[in-house]
C-alpha positions, 0 to 999 in steps of 0.5 A, a space after each residue: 745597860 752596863 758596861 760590856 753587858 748587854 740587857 735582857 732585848 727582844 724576848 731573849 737574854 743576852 750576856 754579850 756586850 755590844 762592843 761584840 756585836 759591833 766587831 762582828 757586823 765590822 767583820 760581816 761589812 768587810 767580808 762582804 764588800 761592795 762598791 756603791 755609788 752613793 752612800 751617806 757619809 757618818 762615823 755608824 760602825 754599821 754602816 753599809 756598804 764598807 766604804 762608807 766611812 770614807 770622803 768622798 764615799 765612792 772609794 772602794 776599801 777592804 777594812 773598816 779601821 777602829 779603836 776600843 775602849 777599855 772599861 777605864 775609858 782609856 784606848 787599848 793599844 797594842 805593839 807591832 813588829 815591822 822592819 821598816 820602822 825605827 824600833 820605838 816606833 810600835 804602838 797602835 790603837 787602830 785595828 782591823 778585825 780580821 776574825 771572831 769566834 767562840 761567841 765573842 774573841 777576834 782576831 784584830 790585825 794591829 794597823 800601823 798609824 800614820 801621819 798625811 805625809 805617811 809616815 809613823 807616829 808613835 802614840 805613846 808618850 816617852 816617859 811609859 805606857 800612856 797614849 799621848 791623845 795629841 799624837 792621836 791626831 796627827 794619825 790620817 793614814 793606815 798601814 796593816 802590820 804583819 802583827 795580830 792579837 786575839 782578845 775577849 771583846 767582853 772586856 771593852 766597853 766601847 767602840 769607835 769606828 774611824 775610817 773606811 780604808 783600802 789597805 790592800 788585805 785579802 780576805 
């Protein structure tokens, strides 16, 4: 299978990539979000119920937060508005799906990263527009932003999902 394309599966032709189908499973498991008593604990994108991502698995949540990869290999990033934040302070590589459509766009709510102390990292570094990976991993919380981008998920080539949160979004 290349990049963003997937192969001919099941006595069917597809054209669209994984990454697609991976964001609409991400969204069907938010929208139908339940509480379950136990549930393994991995890092699959389909794993159900929402909240299992998460340790201790019983925690009730509403988002499954992931990053994607472009077809470079590089994380997409995205910027956010917020009053509550200094101005350079507005990168993100961490989304929540909140739509998808017309076979393979989203709606990806930005998240807003944040360290244990639950305040914002800034994931860029200062000299231009490259993630600074060491940042990445000071990122252990989430907040949802006000901001949201629509992007054509045929243009990643991959998916990580990264935690089951509960960021208080309705649906």
């Amino acid at each position: 299978m290349g990049c963003g394309r997937g192969n001919d599966t099941g006595g069917h032709s597809s054209k669209r990539g994984c990454v697609c189908e991976v964001v609409r499973s991400i969204l069907e498991i938010q929208n139908a979000a339940t509480q379950n008593e136990c549930s393994s604990c991995t890092t699959n994108c389909f794993l159900e119920p929402l909240g299992g991502i998460v340790s201790p698995a019983r925690h009730s949540a509403d988002t499954r937060v992931f990053t994607l990869l472009t077809k470079t290999g590089c994380p997409f990033f995205a910027t956010f508005s917020s009053t509550d934040m200094p101005c350079d302070i507005c990168t993100s590589i961490y989304f929540r799906v909140e739509d998808v459509f017309d076979s393979c766009c989203a709606t990806l709510r930005v998240l807003i990263p944040l360290d244990e102390c639950r305040d914002p990292v800034q994931l860029i570094h200062d000299h231009g527009c490259e993630i600074n990976m060491r940042k990445v991993c000071e990122v252990v919380h989430f907040a949802p932003s006000d901001s949201c981008i629509t992007v054509d998920l045929d243009c990643f080539c991959a998916v990580q999902c990264i935690a089951d949160v509960n960021l208080g979004v309705c649906n």
